[in-house]
LUMMAR-907514 format. One record per residue: residue number from 0; residue in three letters; y, x, z of N, C-alpha, C, O in turn. Coordinates in nm, 2 decimals, decimal comma. Layout:
# LUMMAR-907514
<num = NUM	residuo = Ala	n.py = Y	n.px = X	n.pz = Z	ca.py = Y	ca.px = X	ca.pz = Z	c.py = Y	c.px = X	c.pz = Z	o.py = Y	o.px = X	o.pz = Z>
...
//
This chain:
# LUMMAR-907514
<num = 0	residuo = Unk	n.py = 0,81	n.px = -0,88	n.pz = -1,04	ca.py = 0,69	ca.px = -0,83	ca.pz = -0,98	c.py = 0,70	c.px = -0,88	c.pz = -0,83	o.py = 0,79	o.px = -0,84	o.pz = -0,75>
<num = 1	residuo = Unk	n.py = 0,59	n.px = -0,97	n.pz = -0,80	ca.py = 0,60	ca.px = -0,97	ca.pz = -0,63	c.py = 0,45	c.px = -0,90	c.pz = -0,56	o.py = 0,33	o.px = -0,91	o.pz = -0,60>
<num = 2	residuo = Unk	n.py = 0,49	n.px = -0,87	n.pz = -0,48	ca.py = 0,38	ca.px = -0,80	ca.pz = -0,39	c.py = 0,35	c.px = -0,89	c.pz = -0,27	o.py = 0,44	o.px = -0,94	o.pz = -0,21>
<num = 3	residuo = Unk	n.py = 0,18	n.px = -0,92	n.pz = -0,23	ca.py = 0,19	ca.px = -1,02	ca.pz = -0,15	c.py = 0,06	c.px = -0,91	c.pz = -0,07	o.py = -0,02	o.px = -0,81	o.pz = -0,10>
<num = 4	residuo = Unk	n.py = 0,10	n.px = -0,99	n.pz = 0,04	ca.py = -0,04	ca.px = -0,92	ca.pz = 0,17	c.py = -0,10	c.px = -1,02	c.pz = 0,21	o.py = -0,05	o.px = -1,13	o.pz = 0,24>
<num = 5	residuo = Unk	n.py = -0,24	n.px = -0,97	n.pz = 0,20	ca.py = -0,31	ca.px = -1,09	ca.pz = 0,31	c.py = -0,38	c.px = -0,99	c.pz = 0,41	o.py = -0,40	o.px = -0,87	o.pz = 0,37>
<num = 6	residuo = Unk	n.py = -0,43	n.px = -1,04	n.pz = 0,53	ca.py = -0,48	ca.px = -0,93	ca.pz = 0,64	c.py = -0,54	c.px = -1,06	c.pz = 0,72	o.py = -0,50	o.px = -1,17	o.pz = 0,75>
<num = 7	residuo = Unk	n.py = -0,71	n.px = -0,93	n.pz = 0,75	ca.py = -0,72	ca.px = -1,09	ca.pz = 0,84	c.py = -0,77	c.px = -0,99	c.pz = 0,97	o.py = -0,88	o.px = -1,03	o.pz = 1,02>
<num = 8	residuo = Unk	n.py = -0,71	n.px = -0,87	n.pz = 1,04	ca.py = -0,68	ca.px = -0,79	ca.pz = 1,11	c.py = -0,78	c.px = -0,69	c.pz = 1,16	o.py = -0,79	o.px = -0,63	o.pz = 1,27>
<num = 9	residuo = Unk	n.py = -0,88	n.px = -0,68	n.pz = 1,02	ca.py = -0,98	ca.px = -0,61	ca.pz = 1,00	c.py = -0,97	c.px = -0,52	c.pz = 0,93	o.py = -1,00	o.px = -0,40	o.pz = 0,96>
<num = 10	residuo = Unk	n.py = -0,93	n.px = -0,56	n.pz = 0,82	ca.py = -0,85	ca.px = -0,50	ca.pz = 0,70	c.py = -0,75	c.px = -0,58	c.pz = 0,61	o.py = -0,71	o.px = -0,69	o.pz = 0,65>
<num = 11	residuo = Unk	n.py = -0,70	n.px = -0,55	n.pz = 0,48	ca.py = -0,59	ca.px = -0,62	ca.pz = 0,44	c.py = -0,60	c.px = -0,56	c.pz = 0,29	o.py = -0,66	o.px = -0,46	o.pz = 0,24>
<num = 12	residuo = Unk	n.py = -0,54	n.px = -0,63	n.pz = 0,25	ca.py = -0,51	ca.px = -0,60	ca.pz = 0,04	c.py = -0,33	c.px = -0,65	c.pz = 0,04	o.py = -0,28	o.px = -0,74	o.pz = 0,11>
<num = 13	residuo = Unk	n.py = -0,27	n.px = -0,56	n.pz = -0,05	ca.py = -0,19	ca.px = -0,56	ca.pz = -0,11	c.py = -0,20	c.px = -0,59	c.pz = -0,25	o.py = -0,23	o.px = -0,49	o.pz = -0,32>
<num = 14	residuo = Unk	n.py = -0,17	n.px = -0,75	n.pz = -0,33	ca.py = -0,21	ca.px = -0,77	ca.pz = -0,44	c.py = -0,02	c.px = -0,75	c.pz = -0,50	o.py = 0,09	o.px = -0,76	o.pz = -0,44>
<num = 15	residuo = Unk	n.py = -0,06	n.px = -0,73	n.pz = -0,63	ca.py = 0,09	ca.px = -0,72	ca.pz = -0,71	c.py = 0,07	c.px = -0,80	c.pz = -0,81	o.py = -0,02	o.px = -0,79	o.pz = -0,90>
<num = 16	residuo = Unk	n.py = 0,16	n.px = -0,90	n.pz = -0,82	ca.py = 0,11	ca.px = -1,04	ca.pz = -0,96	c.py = 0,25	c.px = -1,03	c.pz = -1,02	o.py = 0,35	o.px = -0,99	o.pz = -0,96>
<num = 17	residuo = Unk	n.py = 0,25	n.px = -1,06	n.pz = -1,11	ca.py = 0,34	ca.px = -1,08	ca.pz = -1,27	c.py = 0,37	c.px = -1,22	c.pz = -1,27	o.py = 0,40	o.px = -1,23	o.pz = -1,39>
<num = 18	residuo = Unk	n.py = 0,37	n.px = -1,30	n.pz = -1,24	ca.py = 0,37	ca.px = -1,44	ca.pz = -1,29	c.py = 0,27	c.px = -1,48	c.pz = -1,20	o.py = 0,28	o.px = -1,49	o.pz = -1,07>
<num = 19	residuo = Unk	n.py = 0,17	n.px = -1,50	n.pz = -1,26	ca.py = 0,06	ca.px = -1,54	ca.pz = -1,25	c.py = -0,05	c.px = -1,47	c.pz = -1,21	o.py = -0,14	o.px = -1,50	o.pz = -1,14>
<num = 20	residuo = Unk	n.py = -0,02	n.px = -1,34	n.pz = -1,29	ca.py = -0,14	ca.px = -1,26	ca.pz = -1,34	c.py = -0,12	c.px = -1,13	c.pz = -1,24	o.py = -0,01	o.px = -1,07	o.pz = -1,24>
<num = 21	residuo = Unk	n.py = -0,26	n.px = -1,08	n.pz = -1,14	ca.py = -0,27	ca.px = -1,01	ca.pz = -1,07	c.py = -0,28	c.px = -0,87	c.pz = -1,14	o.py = -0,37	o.px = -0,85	o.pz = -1,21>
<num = 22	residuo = Unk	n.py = -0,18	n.px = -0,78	n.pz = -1,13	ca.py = -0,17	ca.px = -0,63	ca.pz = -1,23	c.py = -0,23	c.px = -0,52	c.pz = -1,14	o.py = -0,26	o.px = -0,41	o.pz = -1,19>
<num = 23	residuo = Unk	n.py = -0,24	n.px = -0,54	n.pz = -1,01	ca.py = -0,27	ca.px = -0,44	ca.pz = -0,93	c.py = -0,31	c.px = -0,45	c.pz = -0,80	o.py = -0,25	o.px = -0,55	o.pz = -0,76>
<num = 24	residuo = Unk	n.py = -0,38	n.px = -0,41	n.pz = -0,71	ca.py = -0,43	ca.px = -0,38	ca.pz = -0,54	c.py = -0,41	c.px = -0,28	c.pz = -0,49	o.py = -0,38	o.px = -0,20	o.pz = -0,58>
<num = 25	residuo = Unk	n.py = -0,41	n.px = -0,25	n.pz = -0,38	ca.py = -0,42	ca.px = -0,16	ca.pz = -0,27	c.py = -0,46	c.px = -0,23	c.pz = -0,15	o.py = -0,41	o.px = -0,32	o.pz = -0,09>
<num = 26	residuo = Unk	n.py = -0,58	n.px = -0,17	n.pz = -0,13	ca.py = -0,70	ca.px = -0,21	ca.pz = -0,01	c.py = -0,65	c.px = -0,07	c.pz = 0,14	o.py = -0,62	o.px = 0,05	o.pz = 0,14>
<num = 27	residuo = Unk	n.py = -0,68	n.px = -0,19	n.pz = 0,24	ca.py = -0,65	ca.px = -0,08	ca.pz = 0,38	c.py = -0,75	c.px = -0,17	c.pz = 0,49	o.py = -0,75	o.px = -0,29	o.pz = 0,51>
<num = 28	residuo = Unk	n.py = -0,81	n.px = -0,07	n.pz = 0,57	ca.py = -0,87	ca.px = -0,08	ca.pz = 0,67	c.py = -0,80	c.px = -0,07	c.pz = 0,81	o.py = -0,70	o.px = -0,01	o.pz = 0,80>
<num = 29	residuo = Unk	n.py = -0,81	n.px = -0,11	n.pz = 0,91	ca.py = -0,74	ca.px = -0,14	ca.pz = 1,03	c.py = -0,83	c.px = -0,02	c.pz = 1,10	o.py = -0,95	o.px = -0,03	o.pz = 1,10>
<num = 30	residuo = Unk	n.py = -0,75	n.px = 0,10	n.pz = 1,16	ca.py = -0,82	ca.px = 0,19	ca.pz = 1,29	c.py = -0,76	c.px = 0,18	c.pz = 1,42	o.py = -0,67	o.px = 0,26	o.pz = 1,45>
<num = 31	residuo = Unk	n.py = -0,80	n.px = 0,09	n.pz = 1,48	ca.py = -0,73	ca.px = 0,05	ca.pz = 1,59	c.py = -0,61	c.px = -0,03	c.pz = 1,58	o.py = -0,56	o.px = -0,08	o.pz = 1,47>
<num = 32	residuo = Unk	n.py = -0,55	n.px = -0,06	n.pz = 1,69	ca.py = -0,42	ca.px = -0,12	ca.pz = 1,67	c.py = -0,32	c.px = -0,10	c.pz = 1,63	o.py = -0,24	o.px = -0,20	o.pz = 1,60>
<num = 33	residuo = Unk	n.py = -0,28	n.px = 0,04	n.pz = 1,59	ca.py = -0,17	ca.px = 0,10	ca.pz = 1,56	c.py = -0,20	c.px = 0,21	c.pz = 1,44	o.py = -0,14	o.px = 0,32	o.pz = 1,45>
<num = 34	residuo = Unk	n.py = -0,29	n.px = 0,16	n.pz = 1,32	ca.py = -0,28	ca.px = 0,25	ca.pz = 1,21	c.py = -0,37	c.px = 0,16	c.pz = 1,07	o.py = -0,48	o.px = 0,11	o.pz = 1,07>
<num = 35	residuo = Unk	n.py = -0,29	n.px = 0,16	n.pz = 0,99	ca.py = -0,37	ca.px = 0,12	ca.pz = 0,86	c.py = -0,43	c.px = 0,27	c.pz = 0,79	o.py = -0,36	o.px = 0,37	o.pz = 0,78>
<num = 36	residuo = Unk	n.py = -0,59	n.px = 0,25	n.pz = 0,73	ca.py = -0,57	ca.px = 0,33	ca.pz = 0,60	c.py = -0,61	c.px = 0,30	c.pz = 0,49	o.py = -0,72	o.px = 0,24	o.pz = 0,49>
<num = 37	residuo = Unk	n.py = -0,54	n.px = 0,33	n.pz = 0,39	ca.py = -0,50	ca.px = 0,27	ca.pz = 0,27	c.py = -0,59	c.px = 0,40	c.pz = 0,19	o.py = -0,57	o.px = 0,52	o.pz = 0,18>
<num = 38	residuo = Unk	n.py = -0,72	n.px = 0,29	n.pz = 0,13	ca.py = -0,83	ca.px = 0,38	ca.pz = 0,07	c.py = -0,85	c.px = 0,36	c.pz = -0,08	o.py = -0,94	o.px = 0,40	o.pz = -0,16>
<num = 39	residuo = Unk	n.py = -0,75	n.px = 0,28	n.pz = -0,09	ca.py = -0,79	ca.px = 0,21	ca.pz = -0,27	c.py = -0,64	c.px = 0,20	c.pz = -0,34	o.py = -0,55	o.px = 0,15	o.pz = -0,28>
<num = 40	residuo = Unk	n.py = -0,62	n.px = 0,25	n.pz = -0,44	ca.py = -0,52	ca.px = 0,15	ca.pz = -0,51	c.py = -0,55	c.px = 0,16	c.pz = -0,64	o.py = -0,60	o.px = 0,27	o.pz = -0,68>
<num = 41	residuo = Unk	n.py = -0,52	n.px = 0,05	n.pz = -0,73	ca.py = -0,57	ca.px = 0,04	ca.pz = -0,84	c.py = -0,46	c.px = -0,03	c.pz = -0,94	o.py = -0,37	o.px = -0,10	o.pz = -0,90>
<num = 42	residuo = Unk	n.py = -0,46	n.px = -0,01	n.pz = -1,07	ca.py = -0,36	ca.px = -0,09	ca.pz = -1,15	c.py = -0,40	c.px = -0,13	c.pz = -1,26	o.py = -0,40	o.px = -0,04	o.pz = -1,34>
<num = 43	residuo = Unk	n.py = -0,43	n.px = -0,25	n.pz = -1,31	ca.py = -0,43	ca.px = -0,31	ca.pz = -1,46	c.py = -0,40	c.px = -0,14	c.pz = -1,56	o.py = -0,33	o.px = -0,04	o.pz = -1,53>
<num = 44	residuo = Unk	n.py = -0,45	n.px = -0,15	n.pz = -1,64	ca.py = -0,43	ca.px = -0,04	ca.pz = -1,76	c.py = -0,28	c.px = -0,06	c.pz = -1,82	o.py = -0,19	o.px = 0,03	o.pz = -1,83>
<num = 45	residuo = Unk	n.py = -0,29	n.px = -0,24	n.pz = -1,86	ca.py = -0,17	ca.px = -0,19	ca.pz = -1,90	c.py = -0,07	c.px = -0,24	c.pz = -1,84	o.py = 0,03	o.px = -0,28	o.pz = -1,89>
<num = 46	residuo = Unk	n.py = -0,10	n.px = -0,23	n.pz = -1,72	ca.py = 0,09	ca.px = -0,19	ca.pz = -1,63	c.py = 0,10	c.px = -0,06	c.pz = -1,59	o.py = 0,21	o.px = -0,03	o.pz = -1,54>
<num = 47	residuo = Unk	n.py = 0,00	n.px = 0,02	n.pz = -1,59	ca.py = 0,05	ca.px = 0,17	ca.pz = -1,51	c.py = 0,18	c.px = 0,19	c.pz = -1,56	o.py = 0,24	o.px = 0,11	o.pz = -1,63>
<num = 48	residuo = Unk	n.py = 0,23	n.px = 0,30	n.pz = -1,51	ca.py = 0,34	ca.px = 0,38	ca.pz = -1,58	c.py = 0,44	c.px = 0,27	c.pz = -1,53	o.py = 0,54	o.px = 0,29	o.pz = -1,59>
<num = 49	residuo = Unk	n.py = 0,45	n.px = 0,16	n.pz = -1,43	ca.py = 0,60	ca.px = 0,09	ca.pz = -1,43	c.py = 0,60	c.px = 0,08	c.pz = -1,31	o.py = 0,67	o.px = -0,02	o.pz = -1,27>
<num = 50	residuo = Unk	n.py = 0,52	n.px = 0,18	n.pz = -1,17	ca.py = 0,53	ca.px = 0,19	ca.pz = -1,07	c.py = 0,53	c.px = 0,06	c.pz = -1,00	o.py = 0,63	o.px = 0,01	o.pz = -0,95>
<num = 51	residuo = Unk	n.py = 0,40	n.px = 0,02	n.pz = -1,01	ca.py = 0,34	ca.px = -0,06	ca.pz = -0,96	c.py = 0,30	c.px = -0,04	c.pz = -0,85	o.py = 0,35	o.px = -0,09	o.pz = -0,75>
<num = 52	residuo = Unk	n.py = 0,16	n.px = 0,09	n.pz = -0,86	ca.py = 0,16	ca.px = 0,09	ca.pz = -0,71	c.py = 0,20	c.px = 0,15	c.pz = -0,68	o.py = 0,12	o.px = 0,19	o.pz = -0,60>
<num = 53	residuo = Unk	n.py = 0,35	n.px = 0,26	n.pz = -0,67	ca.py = 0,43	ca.px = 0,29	ca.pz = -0,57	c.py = 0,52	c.px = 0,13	c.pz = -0,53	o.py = 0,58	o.px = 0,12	o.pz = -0,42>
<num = 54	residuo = Unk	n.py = 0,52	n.px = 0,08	n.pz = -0,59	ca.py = 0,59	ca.px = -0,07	ca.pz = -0,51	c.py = 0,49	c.px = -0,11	c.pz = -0,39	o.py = 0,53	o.px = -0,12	o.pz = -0,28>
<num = 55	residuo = Unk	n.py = 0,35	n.px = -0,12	n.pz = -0,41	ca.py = 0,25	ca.px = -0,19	ca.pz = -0,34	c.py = 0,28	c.px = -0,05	c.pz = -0,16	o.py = 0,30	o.px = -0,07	o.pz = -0,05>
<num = 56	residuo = Unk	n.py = 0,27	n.px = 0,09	n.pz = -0,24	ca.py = 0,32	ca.px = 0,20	ca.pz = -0,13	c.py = 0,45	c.px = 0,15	c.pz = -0,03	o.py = 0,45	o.px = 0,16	o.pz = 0,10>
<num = 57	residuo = Unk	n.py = 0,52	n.px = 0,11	n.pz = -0,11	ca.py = 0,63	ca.px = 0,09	ca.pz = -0,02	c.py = 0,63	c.px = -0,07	c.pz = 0,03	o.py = 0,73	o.px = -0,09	o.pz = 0,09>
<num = 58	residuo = Unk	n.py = 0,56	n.px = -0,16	n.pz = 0,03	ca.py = 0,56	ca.px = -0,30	ca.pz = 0,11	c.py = 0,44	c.px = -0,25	c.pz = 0,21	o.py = 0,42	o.px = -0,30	o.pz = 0,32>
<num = 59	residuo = Unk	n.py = 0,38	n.px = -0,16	n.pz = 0,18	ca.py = 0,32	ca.px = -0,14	ca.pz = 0,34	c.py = 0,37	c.px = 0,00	c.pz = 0,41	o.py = 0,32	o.px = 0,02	o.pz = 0,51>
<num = 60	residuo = Unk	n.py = 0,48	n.px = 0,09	n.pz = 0,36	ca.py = 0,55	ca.px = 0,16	ca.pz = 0,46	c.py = 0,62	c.px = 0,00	c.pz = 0,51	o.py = 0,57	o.px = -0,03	o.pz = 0,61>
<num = 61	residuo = Unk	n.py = 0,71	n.px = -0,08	n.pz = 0,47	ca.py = 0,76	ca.px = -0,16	ca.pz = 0,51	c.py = 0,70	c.px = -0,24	c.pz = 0,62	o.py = 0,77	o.px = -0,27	o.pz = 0,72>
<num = 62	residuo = Unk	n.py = 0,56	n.px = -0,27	n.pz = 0,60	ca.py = 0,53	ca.px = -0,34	ca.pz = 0,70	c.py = 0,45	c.px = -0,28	c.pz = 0,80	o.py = 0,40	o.px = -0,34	o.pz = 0,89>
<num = 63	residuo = Unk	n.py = 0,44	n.px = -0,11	n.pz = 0,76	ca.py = 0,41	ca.px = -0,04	ca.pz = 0,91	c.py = 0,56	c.px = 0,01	c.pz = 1,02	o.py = 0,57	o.px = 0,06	o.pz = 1,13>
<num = 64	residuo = Unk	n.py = 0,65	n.px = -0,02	n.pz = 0,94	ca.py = 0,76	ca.px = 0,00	ca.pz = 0,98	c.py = 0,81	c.px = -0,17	c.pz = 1,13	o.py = 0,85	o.px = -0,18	o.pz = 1,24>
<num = 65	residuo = Unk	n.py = 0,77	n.px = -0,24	n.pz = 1,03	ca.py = 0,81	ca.px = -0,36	ca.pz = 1,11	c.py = 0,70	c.px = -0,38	c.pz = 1,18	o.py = 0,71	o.px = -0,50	o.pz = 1,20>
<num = 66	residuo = Unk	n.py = 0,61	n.px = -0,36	n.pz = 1,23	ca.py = 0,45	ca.px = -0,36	ca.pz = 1,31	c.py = 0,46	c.px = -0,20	c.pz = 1,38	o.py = 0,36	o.px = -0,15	o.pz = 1,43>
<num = 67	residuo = Unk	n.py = 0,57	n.px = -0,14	n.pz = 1,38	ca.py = 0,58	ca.px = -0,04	ca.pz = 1,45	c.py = 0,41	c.px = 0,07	c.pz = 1,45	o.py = 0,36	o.px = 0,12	o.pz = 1,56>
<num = 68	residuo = Unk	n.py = 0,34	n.px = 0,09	n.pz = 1,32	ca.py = 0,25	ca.px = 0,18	ca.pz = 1,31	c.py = 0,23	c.px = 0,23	c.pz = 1,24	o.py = 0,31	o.px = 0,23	o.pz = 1,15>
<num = 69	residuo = Unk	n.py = 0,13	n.px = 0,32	n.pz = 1,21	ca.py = 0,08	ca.px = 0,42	ca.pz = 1,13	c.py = 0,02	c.px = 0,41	c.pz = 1,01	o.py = -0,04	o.px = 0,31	o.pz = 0,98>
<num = 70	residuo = Unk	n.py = 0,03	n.px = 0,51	n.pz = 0,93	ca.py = -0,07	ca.px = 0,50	ca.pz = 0,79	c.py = -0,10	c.px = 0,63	c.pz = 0,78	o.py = -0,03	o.px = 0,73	o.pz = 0,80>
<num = 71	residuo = Unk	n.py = -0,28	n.px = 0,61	n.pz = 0,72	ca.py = -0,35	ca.px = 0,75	ca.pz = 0,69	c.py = -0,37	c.px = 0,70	c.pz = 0,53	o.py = -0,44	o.px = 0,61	o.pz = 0,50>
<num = 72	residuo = Unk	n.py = -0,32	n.px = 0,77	n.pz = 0,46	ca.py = -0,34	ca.px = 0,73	ca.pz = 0,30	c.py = -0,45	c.px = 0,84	c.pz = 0,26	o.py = -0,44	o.px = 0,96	o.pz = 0,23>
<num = 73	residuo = Unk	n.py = -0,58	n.px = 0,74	n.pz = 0,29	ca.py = -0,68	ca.px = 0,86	ca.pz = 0,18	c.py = -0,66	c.px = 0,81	c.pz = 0,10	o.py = -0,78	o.px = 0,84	o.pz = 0,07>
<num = 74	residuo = Unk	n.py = -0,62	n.px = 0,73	n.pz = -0,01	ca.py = -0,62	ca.px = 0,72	ca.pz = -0,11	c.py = -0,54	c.px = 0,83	c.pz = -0,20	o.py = -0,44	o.px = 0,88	o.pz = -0,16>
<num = 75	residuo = Unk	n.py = -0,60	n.px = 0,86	n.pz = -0,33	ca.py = -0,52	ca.px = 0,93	ca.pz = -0,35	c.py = -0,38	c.px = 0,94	c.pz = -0,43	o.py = -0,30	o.px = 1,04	o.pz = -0,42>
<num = 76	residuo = Unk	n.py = -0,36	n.px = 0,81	n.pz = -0,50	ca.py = -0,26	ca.px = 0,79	ca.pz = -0,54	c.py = -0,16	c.px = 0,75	c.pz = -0,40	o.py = -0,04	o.px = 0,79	o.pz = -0,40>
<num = 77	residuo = Unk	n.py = -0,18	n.px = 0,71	n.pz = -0,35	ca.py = -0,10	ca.px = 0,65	ca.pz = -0,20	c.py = -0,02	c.px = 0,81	c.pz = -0,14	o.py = 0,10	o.px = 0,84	o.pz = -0,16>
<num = 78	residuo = Unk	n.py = -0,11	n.px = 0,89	n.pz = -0,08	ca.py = -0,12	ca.px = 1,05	ca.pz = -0,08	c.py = 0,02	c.px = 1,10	c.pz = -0,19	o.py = 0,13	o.px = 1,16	o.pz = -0,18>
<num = 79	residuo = Unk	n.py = -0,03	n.px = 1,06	n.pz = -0,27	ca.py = 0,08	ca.px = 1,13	ca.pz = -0,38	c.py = 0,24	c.px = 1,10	c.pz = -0,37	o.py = 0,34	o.px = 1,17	o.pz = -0,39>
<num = 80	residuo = Unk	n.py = 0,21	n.px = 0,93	n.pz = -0,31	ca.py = 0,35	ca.px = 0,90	ca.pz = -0,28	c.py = 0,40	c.px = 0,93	c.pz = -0,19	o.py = 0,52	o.px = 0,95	o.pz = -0,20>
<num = 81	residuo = Unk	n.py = 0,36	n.px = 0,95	n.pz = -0,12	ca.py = 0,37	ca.px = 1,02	ca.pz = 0,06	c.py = 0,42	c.px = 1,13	c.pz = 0,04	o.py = 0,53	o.px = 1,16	o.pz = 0,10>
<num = 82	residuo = Unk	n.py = 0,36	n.px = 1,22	n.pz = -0,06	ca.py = 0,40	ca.px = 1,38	ca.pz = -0,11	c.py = 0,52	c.px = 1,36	c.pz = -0,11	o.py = 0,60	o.px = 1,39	o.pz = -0,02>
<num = 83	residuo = Unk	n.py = 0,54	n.px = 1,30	n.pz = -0,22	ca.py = 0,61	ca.px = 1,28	ca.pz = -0,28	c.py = 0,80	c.px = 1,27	c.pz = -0,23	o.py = 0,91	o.px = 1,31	o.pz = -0,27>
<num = 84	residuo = Unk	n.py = 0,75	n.px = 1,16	n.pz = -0,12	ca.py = 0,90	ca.px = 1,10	ca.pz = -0,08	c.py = 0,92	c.px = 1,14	c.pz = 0,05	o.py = 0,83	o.px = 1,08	o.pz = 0,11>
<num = 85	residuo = Unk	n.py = 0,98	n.px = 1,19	n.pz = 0,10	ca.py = 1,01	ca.px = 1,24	ca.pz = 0,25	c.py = 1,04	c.px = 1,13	c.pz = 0,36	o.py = 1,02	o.px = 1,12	o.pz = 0,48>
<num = 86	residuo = Unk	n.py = 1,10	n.px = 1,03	n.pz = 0,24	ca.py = 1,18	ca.px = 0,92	ca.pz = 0,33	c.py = 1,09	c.px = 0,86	c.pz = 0,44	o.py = 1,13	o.px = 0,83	o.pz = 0,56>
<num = 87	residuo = Unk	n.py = 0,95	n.px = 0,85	n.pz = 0,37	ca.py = 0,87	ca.px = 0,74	ca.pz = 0,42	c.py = 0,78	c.px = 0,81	c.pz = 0,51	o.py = 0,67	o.px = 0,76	o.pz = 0,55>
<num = 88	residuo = Unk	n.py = 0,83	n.px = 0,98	n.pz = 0,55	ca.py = 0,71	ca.px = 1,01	ca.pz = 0,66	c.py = 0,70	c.px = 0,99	c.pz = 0,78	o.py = 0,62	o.px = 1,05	o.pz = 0,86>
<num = 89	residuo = Unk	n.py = 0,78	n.px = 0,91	n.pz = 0,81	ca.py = 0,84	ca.px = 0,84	ca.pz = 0,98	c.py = 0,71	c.px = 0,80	c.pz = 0,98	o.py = 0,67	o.px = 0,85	o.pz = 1,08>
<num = 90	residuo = Unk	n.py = 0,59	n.px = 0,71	n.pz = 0,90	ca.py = 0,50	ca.px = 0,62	ca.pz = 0,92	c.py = 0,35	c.px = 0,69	c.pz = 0,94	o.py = 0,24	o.px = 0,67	o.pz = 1,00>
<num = 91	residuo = Unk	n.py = 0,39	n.px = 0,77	n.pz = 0,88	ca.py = 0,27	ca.px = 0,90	ca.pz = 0,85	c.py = 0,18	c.px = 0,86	c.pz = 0,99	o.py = 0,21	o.px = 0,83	o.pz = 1,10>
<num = 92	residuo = Unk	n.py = 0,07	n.px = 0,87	n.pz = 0,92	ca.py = 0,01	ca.px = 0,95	ca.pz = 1,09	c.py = -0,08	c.px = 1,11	c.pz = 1,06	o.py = -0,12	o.px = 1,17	o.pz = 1,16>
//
């Protein structure tokens, strides 16, 4: 599984591809300089369940971590991961 970003500093997508074949997204909006929020995530039917998008969750704590900023996860699966893992609430906003 690779997870790829494109951002064109307006907003940005988190696509997750298999080979070839795109299994999943996660869409984020830019609020200001120093915060993404991540309002979408979505996954192919049949990849759920193989934590997909908690992978796509964690390449963008990753790269709010190295861009030194914030994330507001309305999304709600995003949200869940956040619940979820303590590790990653340094990024929180």
């Amino acid at each position: 599984m690779e997870i790829v970003q494109y951002d064109n500093e307006k907003n940005g997508i988190f696509k997750a591809k298999n080979g070839t074949t795109e299994v999943g997204e996660m869409t984020y909006v830019w609020a200001g300089d120093n915060k993404i929020i991540i309002d979408h995530t979505g996954v192919r039917p049949d990849f759920e369940s193989r934590g997909v998008g908690t992978q796509m969750v964690m390449k963008a704590v990753e790269f709010a971590r190295d861009k030194n900023i914030k994330i507001l996860p309305l999304c709600p699966f995003a949200k869940n991961v956040f619940m979820k893992n303590k590790d990653i609430h340094d990024v929180l906003d």
